[in-house]
N, C-alpha and C positions, 0 to 999 in steps of 0.2 A: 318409312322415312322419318315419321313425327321421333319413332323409339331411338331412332341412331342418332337423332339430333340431341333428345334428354343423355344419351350416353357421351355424349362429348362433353356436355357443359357437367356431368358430373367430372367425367375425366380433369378436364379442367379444372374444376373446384377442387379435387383430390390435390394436385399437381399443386396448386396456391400453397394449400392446407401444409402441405408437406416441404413446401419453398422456404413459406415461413418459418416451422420448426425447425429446419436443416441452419437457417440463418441463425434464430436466435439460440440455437441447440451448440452451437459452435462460436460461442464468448473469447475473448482472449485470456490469456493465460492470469492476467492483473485480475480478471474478476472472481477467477477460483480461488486466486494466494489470499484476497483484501475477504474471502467470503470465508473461507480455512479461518482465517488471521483473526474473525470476529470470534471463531469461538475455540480455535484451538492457539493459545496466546498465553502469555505469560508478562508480571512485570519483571522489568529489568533486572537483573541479580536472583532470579531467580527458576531458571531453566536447569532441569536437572540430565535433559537429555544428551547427547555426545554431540558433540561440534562445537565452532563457536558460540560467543556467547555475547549479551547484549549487558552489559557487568553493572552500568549507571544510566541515567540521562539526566539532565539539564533544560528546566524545570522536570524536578520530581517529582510522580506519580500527586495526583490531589491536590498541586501546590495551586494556591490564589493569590489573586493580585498581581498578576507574571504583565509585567510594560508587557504594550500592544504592537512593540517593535523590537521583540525578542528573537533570539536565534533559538532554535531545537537542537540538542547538543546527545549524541551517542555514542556511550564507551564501548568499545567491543574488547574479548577478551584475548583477541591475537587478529595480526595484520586483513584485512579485509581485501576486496578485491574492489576498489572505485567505480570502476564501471558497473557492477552491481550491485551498487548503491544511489539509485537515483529516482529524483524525482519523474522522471521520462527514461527509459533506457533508449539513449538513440536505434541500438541494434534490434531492438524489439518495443516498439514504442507502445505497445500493447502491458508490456512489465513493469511497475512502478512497485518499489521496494521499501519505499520511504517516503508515505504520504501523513498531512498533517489536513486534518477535516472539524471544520465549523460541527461542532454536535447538534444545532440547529438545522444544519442542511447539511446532511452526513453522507447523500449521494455528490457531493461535489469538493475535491482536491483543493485544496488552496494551494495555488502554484507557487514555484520557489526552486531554488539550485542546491545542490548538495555540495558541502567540501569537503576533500578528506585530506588534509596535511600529511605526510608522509613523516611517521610509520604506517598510517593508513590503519590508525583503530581508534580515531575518535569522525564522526560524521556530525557535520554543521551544516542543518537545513536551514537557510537563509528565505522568509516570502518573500515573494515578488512586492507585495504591500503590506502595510500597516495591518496588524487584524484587529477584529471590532473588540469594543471595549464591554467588558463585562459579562462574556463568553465562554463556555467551555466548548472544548477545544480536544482533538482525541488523535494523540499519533498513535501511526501502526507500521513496526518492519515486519517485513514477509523474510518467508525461507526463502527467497531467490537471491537474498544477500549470500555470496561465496566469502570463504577465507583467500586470501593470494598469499603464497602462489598455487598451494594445494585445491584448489576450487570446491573447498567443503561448504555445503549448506548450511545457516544457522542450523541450531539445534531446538529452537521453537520461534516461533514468530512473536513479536515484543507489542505490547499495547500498553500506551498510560494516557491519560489524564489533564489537563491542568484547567485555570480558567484565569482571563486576564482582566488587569484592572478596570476599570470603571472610568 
């Protein structure tokens, strides 16, 4: 009786062991694009692969002194698909394609709205708030950004830079 009682709480234990892994083994799709994005990335104007393309941004790459109530500004090289380009994709709120991260706390999104004026190839990340002053600061687009209407993926994922005033 004592042996079948050890065999359950192992069972159990196995069954945790394994709950866990399953939960955290199963991330959403934001955290393999943002994890891709660190190191398979490029600056702006510079992607040689086939698809769109991320052409400039606003502040560029290294710039300092950027006001702490600045917009993030991306050219793309042909029409985009709004909807994926967002800070939150409502349809998949696990997908975020356009985040803008304190480089002092780099696991946390500074929130904010994306706009895309129609032709739909410049994106204006707008924060939610004022950000700190005398910080760098590290955007990243993901391949989840489509072309419209053709739904093509960038053709690398964009990271740059900047740090704002004091």
């Amino acid at each position: 009786m004592k042996r079948f009682k050890i065999q359950q709480a192992y069972f159990a234990l196995i069954m945790l062991i394994l709950s866990v892994l399953l939960i955290t083994g199963c991330g959403g799709s934001d955290e393999a694009a943002l994890v891709t994005a660190q190191y398979d990335n490029v600056l702006p104007g510079a992607c040689t692969e086939a698809g769109p393309k991320v052409i400039s941004s606003i502040p560029t790459n290294n710039t300092e002194s950027v006001p702490i109530n600045t917009t993030i500004t991306a050219v793309f090289s042909e029409a985009m698909d709004p909807t994926t380009i967002a800070y939150t994709n409502q349809g998949d709120p696990q997908v975020i394609t356009f985040t803008l991260r304190d480089n002092d706390h780099p696991l946390v999104n500074i929130e904010g709205t994306v706009a895309m004026p129609d032709p739909y190839t410049i994106a204006i990340f707008t924060p939610k708030d004022p950000l700190s002053g005398g910080s760098w600061y590290t955007v990243t687009i993901t391949k989840y950004a489509k072309s419209y209407p053709a739904e093509t993926k960038l053709g690398c994922s964009y990271k740059w830079s900047f740090k704002t005033a004091l």
